[in-house]
C-alpha positions in Angstrom: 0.0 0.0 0.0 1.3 3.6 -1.0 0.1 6.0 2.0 1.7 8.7 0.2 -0.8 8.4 -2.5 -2.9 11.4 -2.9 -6.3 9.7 -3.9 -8.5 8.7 -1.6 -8.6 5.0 -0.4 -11.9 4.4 -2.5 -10.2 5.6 -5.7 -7.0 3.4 -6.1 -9.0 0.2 -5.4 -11.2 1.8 -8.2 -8.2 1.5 -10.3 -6.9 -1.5 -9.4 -4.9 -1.1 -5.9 -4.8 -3.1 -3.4 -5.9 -1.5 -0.1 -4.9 -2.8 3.5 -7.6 -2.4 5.2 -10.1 -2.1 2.2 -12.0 0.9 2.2 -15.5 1.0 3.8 -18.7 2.7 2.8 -22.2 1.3 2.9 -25.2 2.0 1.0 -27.7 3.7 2.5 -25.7 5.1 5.1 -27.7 8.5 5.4 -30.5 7.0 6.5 -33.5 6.6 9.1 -31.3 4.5 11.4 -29.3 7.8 12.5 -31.4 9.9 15.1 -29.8 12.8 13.8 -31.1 12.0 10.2 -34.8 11.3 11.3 -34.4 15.1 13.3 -33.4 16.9 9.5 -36.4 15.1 7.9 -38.9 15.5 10.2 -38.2 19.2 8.7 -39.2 18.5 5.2 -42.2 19.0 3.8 -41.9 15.6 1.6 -39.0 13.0 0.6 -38.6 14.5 -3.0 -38.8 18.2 -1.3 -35.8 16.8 1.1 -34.2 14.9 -2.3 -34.3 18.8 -3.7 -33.1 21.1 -0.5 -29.6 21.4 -1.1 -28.7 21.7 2.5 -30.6 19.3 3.8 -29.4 17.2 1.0 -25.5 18.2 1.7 -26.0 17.3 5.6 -27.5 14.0 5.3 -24.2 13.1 2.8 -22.3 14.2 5.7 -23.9 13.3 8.4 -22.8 9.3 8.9 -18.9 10.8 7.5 -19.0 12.5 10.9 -20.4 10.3 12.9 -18.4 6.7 11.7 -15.4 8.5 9.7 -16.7 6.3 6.4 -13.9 6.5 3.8 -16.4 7.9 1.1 -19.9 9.5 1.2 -22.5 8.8 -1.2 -25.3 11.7 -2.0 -28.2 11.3 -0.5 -30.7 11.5 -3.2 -33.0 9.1 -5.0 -32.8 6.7 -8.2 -36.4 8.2 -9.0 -35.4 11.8 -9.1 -34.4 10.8 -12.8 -38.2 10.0 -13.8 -39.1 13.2 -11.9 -36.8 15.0 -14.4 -38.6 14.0 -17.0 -41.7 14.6 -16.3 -43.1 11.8 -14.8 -45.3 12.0 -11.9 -43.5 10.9 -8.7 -44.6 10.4 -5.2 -43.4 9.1 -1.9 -46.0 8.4 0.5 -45.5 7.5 3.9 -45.7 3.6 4.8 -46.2 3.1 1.1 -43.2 3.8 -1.0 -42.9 5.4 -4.3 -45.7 6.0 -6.3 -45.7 6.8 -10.1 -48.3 7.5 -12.8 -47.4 4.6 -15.3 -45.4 5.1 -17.9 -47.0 3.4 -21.2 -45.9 3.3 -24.8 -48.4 6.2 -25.0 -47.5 8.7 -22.0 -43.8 8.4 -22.8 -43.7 10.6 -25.6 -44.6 13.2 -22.9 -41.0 12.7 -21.4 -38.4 15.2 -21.6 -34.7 14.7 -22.1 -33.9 18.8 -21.6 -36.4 19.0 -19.4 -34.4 17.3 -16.9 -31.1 18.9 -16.0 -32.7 22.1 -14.9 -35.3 19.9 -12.6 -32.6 18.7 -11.1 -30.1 21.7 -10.7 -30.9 21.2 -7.0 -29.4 17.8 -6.6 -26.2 19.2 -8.7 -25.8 21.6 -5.6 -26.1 19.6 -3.2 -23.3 17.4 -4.7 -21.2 21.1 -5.0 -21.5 21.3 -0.8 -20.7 18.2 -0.1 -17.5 18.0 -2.3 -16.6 21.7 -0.8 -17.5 20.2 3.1 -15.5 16.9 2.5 -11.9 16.0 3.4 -9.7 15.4 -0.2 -9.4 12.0 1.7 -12.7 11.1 1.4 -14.6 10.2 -2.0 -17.6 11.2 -3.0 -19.9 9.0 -5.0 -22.9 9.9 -7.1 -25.2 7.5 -8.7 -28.5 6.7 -10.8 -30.6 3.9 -11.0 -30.1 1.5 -14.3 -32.0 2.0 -17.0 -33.7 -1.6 -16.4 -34.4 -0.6 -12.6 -36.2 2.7 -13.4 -38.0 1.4 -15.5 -39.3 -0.8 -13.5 -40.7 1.1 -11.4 -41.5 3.6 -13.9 -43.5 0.6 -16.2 -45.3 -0.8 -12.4 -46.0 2.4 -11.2 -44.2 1.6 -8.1 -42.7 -1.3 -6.4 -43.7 -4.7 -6.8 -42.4 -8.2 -6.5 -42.0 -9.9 -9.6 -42.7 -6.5 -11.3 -45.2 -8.2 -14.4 -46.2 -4.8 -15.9 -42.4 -3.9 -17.6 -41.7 -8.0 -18.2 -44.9 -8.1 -20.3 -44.3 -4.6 -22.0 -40.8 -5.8 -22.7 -42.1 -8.9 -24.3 -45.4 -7.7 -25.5 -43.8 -4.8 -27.5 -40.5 -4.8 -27.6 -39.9 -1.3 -29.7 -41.8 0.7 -27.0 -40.1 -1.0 -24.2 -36.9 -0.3 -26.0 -38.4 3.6 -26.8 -38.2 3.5 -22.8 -34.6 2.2 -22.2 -33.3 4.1 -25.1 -34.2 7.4 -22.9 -33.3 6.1 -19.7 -30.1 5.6 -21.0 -29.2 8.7 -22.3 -30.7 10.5 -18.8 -28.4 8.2 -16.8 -25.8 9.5 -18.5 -27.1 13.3 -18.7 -27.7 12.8 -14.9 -24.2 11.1 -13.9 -22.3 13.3 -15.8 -23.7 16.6 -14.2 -23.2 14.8 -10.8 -19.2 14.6 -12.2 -19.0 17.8 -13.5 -20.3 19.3 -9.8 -17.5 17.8 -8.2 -18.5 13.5 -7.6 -15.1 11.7 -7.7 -16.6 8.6 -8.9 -20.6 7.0 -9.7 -22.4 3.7 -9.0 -25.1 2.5 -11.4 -28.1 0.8 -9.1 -29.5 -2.2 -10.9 -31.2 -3.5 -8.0 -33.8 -5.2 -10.1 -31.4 -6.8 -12.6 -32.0 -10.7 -10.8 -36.0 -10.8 -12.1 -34.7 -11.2 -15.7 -33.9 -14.8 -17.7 -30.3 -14.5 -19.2 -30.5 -13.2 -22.2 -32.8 -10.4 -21.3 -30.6 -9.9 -18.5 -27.8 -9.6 -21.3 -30.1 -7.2 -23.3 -31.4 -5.3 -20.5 -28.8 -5.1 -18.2 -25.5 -5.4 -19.5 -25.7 -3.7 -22.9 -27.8 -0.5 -21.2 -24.9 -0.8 -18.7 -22.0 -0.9 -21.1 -23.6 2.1 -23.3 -23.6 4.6 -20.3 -20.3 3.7 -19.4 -19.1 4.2 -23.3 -20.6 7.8 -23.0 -19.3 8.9 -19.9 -15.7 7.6 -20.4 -16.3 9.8 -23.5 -17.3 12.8 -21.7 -15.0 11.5 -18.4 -12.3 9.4 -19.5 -10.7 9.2 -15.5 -14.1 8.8 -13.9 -14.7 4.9 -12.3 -18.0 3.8 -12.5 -19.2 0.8 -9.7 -21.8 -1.3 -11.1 -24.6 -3.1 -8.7 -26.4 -5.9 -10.5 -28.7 -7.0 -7.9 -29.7 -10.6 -8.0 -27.4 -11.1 -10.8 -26.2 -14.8 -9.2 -24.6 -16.8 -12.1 -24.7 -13.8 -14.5 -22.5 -11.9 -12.4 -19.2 -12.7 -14.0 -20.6 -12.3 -17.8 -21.9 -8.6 -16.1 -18.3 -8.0 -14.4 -16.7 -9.4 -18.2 -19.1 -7.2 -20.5 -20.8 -4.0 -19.2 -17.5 -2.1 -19.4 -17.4 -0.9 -14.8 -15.0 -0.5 -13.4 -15.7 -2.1 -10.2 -18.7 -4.4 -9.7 -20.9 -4.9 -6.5 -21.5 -8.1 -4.9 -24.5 -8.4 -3.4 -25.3 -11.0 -0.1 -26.4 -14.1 -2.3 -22.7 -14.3 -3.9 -20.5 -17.1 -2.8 -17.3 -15.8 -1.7 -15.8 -18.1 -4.4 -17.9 -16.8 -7.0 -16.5 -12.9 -5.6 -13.4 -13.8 -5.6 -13.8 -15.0 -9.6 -15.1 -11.8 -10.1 -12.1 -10.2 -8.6 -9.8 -11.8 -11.3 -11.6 -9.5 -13.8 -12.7 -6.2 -11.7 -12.7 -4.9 -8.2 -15.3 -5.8 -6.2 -17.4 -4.2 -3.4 -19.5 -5.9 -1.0 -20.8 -8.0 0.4 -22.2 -8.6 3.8 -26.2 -9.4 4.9 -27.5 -6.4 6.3 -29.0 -8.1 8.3 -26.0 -9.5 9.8 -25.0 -5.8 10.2 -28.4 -5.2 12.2 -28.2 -8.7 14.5 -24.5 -7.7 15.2 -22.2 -9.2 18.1 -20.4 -12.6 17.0 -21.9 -13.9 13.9 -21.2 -9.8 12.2 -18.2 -10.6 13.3 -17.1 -13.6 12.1 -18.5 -13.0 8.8 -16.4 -9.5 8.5 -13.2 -11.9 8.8 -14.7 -14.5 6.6 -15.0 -11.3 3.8 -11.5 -9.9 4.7 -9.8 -13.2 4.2 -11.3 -14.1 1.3 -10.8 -11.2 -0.8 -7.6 -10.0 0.8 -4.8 -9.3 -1.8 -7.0 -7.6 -4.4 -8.9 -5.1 -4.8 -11.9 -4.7 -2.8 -13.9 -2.4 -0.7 -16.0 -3.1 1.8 -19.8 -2.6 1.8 -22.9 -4.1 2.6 -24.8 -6.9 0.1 -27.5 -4.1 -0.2 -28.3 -1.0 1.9 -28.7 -0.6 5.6 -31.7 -1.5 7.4 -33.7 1.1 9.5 -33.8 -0.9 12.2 -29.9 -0.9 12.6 -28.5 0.2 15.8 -25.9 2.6 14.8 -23.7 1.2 17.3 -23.3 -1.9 15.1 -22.2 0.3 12.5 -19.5 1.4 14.3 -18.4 -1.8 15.3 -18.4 -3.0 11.6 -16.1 0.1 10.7 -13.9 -0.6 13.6 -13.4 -4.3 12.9 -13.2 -3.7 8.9 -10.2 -1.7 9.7 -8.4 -4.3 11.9 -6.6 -7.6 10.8 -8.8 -9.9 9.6 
């Protein structure tokens, strides 16, 4: 390990360093498990409102930086800020999640690529804060949902399960679907690369609903949307890194890691350590313990944190959660988990 190097910890293992001990960082870690989060919102009129109050925004970046002295902050935002942009109608409703007005083969033409940037100038600012607020030590990450995620949601009109509306739109009519993606894509990219350009050091693409598809949609809705934002932005950002999360991925995790062009690839809970560490022969990985472990805590956290560090000691890796943290989780276990990440495993 260089500690002369001037880039944060997050960074070289981003291109290809081996860190000792990995860097940490967790997704969703501004969240409703900090008391000092669930004081700023209770100040907002809405989530989006929150999503879109630069301030408010900026602190709850910060906020678990302070608090567990994480080696990178991700914004605190929302992957549905991007259908917001464009016009869709987006709602958070307490107890309930996110609520959309579906999007159809009909209603999209009423979408707006250069409608969005200036929707979202707020979110841009917020990233300007945090970068100006943060240690040079420290990264900061910004990120979009995947095309395939958002639209999702976007299709369903909210969350769902097995998410039937956008399989049988995909399948059922394959050129709107693909109207969809096509637009998706080139927002992810619009959206990322004003999230670079306002000061993010690196992005992660969300595809937390990439594990509902068979492989070859997973291939065409995944991978190739996946490898065409990265082509762009290298283009507009040739030293930017780009983390990829493929959710549910399982067996098509390699192919993803091989193909879609990230620079570093997410491993979420459901990943065999053997299978991660055949990842890590092609890309860096992040990941990947339960959150769940996190939230149970004592021994078996433990354990498993030295099960991870052994593992995938040697190359590059950072250390992160299998998905994001649970409300429920006593901060204190966080803690611990950062404190034990940073010891020998």
């Amino acid at each position: 390990m260089n500690s002369k190097s001037p880039l944060p910890a997050l960074l070289r293992v981003l291109a290809e360093e081996a860190v000792d001990p990995p860097p940490i960082w967790l997704m969703r870690q501004a969240g409703r498990y900090l008391p000092e989060y669930r004081a700023l919102r209770a100040k907002s009129a809405g989530f989006l409102a929150f999503c879109y109050d630069p301030p408010a925004a900026a602190e709850a970046t910060l906020q678990p930086i302070r608090r567990f002295g994480l080696d990178a902050a991700i914004l605190f935002s929302d992957i549905l800020v991007v259908p917001d942009g464009l016009g869709a109608k987006v709602a958070f409703r307490e107890g309930e999640g996110p609520v959309l007005e579906p999007t159809t083969a009909a209603t999209l033409k009423h979408l707006s690529l250069a409608r969005m940037r200036p929707h979202l100038v707020p979110v841009y600012e917020a990233v300007k804060r945090v970068r100006a607020a943060l240690e040079p030590s420290r990264a900061l990450i910004g990120f979009a949902g995947a095309p395939w995620t958002v639209a999702c949601y976007m299709a369903e009109g909210g969350g769902s399960r097995d998410f039937v509306v956008p399989k049988t739109w995909l399948w059922r009519d394959p050129a709107g679907f693909g109207a969809l993606m096509e637009l998706l894509a080139a927002a992810t990219v619009e959206h990322l690369s004003a999230q670079i350009e306002a000061g993010a050091d690196c992005v992660q693409l969300f595809d937390s609903w990439a594990g509902i598809l068979p492989d070859a949609e997973f291939r065409a809705q995944v991978i190739a949307p996946t490898a065409r934002i990265v082509r762009a932005l290298k283009q507009r950002h040739p030293t930017v890194r780009i983390i990829g999360f493929p959710r549910g991925a399982g067996a098509m995790i390699g192919e993803y890691a091989r193909d879609s062009g990230v620079d570093a690839v997410g491993i979420d809970y459901t990943v065999p350590l053997a299978a991660a560490q055949a990842v890590q022969q092609l890309r860096p990985v992040q990941g990947s313990l339960d959150p769940v472990l996190l939230l149970a805590g004592g021994a078996p956290m433990q354990a498993r944190i030295r099960e991870i560090r052994r593992a995938l000691a040697g190359r590059p890796h950072v250390f992160n959660l299998g998905h994001g943290v649970l409300p429920p989780t006593p901060p204190e276990h966080v803690a611990a988990l950062v404190a034990a990440v940073r010891e020998a495993p």
